[in-house]
C-alpha positions as a printed NumPy array, in Angstrom:
array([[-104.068,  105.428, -151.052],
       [-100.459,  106.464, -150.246],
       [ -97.943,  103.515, -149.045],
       [ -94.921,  103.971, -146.763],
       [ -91.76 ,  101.93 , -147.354],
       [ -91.122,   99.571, -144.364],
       [ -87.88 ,   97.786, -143.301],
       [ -88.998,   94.985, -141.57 ],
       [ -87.261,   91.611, -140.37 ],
       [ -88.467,   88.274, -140.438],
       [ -87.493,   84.848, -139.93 ],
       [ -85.987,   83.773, -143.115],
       [ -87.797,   80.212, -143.274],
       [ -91.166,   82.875, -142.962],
       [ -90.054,   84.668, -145.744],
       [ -88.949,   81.598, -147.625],
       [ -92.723,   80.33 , -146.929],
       [ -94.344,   83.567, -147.947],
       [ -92.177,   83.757, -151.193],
       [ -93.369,   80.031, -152.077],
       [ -96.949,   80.707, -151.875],
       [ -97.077,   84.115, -152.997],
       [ -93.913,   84.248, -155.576],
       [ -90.484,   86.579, -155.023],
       [ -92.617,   89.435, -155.117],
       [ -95.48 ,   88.98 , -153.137],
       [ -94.109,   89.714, -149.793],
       [ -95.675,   92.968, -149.487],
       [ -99.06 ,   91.394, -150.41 ],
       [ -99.032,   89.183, -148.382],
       [ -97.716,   90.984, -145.023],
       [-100.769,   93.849, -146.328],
       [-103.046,   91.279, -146.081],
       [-102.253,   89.789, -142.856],
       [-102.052,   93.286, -141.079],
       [-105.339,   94.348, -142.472],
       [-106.869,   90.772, -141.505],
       [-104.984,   91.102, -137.906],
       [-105.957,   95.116, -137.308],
       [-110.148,   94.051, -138.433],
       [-109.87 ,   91.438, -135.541],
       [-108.643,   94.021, -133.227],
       [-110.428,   96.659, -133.795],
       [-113.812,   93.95 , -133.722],
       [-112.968,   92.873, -130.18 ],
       [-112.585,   96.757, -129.407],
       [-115.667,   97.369, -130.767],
       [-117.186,   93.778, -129.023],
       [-115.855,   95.491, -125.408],
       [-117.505,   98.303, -125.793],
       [-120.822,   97.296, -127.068],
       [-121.236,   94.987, -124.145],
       [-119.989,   97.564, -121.585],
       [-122.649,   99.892, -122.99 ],
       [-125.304,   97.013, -122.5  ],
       [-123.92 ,   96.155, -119.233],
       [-124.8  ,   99.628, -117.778],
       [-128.262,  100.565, -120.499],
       [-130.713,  100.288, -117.273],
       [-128.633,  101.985, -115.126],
       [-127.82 ,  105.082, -117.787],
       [-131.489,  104.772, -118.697],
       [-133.089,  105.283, -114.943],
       [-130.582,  108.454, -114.563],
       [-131.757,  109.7  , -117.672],
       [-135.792,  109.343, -116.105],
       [-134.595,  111.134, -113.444],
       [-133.856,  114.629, -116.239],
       [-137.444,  113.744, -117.548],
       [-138.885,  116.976, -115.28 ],
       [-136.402,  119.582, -116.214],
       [-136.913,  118.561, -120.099],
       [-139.24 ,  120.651, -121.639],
       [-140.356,  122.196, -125.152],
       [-139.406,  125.491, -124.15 ],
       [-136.153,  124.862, -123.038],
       [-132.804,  124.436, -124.49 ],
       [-131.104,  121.189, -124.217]])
């Protein structure tokens, strides 16, 4: 997978932190890792929302849907 360079600023005592657990050159890894662990939450409570919108209105979307039940038929293109 391509990479793009980044120029990004953080508080030195951050830095400092990350350097100390992760050596002088495991900044990168460790900012990768805490973006992909930050975007997987996100993108789960998107995914949460709209799952329990889609419940929220099932019975509704399913008694419209009844209501197409005559004009379905074998013969006809849908």
């Amino acid at each position: 997978m391509p990479n793009t360079r980044l120029n990004v600023t953080l508080p030195t005592h951050m830095v400092d932190d990350i350097k100390a657990l992760y050596g002088p050159r495991g900044v990168s890894q460790f900012l990768e890792e805490a973006v992909r662990e930050k975007l997987a939450d996100l993108k789960k409570q998107a995914f949460k929302g709209l799952i329990e919108g889609y419940r929220a209105t099932a019975e509704e979307t399913v008694t419209t849907l009844k209501k197409f039940d005559p004009a379905v038929t074998e013969k006809r293109d849908v």
